[in-house]
Chimera marker file (.cmm) of the C-alpha trace (Angstrom):
<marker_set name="trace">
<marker id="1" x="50.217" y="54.744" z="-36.683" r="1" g="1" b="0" radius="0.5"/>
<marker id="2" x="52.173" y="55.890" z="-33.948" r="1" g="1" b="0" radius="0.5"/>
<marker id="3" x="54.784" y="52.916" z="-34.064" r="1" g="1" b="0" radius="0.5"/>
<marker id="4" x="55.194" y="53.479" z="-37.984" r="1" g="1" b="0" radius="0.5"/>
<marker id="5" x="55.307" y="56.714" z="-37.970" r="1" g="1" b="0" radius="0.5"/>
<marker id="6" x="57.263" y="57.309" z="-34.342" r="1" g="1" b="0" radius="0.5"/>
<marker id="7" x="59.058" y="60.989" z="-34.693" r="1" g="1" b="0" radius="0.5"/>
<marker id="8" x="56.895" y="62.625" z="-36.647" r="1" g="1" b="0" radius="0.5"/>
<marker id="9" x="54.291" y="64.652" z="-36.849" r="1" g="1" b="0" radius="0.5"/>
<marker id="10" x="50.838" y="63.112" z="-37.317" r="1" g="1" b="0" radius="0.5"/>
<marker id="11" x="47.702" y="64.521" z="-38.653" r="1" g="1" b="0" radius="0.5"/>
<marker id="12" x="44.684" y="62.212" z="-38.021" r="1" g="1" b="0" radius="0.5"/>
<marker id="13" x="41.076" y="63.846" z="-38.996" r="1" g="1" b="0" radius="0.5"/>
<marker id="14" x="38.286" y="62.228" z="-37.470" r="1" g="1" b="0" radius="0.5"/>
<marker id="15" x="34.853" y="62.842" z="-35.522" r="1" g="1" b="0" radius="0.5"/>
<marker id="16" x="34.604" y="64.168" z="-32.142" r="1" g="1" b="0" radius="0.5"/>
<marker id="17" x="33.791" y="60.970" z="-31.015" r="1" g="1" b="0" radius="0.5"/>
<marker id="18" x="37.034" y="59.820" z="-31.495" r="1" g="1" b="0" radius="0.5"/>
<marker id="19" x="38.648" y="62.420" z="-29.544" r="1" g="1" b="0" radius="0.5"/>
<marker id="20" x="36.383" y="62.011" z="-26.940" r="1" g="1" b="0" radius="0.5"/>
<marker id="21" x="38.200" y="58.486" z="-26.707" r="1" g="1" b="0" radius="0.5"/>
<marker id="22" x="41.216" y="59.365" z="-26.559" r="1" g="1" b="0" radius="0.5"/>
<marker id="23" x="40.924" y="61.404" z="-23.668" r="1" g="1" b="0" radius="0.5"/>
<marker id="24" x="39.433" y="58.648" z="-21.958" r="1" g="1" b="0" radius="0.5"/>
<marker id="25" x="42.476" y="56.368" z="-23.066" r="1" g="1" b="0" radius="0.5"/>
<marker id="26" x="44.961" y="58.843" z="-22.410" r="1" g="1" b="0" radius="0.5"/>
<marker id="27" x="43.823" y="59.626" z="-19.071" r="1" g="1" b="0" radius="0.5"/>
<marker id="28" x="43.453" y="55.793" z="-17.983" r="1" g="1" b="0" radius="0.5"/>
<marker id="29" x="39.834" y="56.033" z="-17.750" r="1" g="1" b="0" radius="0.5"/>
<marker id="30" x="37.935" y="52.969" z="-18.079" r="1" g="1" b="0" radius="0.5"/>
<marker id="31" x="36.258" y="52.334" z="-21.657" r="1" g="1" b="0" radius="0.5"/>
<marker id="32" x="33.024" y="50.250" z="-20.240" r="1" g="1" b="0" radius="0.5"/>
<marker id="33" x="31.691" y="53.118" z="-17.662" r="1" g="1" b="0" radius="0.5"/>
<marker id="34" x="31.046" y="56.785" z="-18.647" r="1" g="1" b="0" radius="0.5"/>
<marker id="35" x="33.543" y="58.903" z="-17.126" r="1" g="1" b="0" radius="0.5"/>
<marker id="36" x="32.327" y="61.019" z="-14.585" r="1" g="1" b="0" radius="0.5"/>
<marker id="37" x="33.310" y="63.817" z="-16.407" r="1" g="1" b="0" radius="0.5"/>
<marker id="38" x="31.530" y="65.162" z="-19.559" r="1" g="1" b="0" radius="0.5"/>
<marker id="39" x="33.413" y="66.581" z="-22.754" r="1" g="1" b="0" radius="0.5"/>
<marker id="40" x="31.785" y="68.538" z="-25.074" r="1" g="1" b="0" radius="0.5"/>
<marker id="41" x="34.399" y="68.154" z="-28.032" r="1" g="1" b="0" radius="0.5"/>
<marker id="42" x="32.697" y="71.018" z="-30.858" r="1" g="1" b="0" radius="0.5"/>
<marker id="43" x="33.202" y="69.900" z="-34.828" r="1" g="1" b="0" radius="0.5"/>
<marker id="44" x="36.079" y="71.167" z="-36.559" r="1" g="1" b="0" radius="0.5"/>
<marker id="45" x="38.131" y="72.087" z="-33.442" r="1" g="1" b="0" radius="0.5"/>
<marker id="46" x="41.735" y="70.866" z="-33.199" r="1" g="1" b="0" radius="0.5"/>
<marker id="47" x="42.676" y="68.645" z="-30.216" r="1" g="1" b="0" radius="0.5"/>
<marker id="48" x="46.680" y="68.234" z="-30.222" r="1" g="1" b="0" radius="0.5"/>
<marker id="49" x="48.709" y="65.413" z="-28.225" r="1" g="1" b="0" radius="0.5"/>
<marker id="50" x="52.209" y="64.963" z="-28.127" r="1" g="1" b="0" radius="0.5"/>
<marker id="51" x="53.805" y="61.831" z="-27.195" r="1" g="1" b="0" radius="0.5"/>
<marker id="52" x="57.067" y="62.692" z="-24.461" r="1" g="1" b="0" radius="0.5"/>
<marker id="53" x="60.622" y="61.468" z="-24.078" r="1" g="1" b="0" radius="0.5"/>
<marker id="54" x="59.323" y="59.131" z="-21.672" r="1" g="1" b="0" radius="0.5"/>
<marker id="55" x="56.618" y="57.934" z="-24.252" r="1" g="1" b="0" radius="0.5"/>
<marker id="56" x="53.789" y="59.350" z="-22.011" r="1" g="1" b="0" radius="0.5"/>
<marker id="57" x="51.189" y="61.479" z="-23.801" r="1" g="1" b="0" radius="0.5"/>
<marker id="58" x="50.146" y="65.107" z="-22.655" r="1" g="1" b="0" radius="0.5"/>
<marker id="59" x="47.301" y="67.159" z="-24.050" r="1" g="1" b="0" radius="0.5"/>
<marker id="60" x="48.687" y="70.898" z="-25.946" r="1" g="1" b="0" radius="0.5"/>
<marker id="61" x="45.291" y="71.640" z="-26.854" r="1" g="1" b="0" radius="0.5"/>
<marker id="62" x="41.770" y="70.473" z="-26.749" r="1" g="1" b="0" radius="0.5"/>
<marker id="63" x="38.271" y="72.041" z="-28.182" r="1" g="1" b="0" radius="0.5"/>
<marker id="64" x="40.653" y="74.620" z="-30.314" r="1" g="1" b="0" radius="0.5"/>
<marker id="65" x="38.488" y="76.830" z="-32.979" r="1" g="1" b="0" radius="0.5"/>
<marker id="66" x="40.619" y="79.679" z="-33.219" r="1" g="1" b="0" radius="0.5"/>
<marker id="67" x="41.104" y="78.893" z="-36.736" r="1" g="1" b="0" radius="0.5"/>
<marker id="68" x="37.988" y="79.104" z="-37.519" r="1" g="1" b="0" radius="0.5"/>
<marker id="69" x="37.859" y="83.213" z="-36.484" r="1" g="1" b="0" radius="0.5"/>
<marker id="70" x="37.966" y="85.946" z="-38.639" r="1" g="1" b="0" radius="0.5"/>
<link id1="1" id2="2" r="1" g="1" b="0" radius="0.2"/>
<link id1="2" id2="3" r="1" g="1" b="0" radius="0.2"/>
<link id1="3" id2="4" r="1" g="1" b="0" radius="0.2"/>
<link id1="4" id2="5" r="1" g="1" b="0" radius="0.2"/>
<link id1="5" id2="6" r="1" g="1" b="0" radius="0.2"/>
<link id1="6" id2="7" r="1" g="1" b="0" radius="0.2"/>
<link id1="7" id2="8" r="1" g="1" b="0" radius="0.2"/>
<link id1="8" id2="9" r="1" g="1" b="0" radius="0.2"/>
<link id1="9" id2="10" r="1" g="1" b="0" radius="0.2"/>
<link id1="10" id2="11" r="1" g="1" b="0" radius="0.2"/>
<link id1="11" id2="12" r="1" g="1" b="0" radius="0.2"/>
<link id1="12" id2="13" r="1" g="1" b="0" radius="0.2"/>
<link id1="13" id2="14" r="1" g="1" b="0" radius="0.2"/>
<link id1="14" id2="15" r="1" g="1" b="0" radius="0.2"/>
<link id1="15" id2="16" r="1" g="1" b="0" radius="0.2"/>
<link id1="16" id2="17" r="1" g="1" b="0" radius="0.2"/>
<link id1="17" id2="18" r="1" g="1" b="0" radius="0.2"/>
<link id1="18" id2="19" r="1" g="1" b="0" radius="0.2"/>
<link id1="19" id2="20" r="1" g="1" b="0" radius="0.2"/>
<link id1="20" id2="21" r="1" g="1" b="0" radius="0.2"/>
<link id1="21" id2="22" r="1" g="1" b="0" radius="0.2"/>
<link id1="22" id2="23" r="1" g="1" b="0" radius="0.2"/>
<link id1="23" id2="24" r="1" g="1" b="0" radius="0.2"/>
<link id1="24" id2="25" r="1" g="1" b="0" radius="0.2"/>
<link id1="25" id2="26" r="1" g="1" b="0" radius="0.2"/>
<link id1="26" id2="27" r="1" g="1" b="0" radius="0.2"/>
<link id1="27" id2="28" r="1" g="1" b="0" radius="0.2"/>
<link id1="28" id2="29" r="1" g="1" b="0" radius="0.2"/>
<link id1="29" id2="30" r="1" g="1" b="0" radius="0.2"/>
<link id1="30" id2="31" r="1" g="1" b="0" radius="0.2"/>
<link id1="31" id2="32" r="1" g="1" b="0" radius="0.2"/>
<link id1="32" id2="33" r="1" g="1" b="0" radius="0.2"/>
<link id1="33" id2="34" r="1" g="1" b="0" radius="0.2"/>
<link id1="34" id2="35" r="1" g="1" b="0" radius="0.2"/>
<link id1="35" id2="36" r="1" g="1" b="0" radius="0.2"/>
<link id1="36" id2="37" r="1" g="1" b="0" radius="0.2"/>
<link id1="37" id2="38" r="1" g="1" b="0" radius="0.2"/>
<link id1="38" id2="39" r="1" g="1" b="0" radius="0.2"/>
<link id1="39" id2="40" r="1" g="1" b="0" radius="0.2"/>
<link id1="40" id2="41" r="1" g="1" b="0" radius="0.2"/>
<link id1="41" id2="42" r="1" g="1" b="0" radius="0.2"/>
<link id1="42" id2="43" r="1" g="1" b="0" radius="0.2"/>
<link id1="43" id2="44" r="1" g="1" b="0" radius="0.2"/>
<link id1="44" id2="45" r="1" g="1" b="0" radius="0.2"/>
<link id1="45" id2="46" r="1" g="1" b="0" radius="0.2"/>
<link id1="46" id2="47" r="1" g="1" b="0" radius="0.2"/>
<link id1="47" id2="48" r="1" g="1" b="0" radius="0.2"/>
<link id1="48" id2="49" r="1" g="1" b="0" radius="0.2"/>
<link id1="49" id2="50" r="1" g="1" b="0" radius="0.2"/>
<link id1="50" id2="51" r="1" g="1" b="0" radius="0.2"/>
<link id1="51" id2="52" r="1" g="1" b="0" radius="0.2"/>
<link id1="52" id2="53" r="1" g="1" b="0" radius="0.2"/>
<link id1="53" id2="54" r="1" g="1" b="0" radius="0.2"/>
<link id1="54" id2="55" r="1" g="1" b="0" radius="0.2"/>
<link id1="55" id2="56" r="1" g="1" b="0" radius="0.2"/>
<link id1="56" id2="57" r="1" g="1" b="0" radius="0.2"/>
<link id1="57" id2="58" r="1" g="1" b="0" radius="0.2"/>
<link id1="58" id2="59" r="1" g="1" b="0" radius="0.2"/>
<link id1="59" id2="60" r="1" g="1" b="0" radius="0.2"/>
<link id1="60" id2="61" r="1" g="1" b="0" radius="0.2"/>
<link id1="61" id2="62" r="1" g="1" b="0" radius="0.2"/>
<link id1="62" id2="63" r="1" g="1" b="0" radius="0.2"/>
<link id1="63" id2="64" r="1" g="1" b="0" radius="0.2"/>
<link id1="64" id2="65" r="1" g="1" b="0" radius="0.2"/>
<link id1="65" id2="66" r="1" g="1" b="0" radius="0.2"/>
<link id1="66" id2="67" r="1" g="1" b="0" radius="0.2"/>
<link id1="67" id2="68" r="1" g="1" b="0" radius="0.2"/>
<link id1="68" id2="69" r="1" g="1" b="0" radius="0.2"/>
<link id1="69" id2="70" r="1" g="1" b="0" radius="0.2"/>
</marker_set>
């Protein structure tokens, strides 16, 4: 997705399970030991990551439910 679609904006809607992945890929943590850090990623939040200039990855937002306020 990200090679095809390099330079634009992505939307990918999944389960929290998925983002909790990515966090652990993005931050080089290893897949095949539970981080030693806990995540509590809530359903229906937003989690946004933006790829750099130098094609590393930082984290805008994480756990977001603003949307879902009045």
């Amino acid at each position: 997705m990200i090679r095809k679609y390099e330079g634009k904006t992505i939307v990918i809607v999944c389960h929290g399970g998925v983002i909790d992945c990515s966090i652990q890929y993005f931050l080089g943590l290893n897949a095949f030991e539970m981080p030693k850090v806990g995540f509590r990623t809530d359903q229906i939040s937003i989690t946004h990551w933006s790829m750099q200039e130098d094609k590393t990855w930082s984290l805008i937002k994480y756990n977001d439910a603003r949307h879902l306020e009045e």
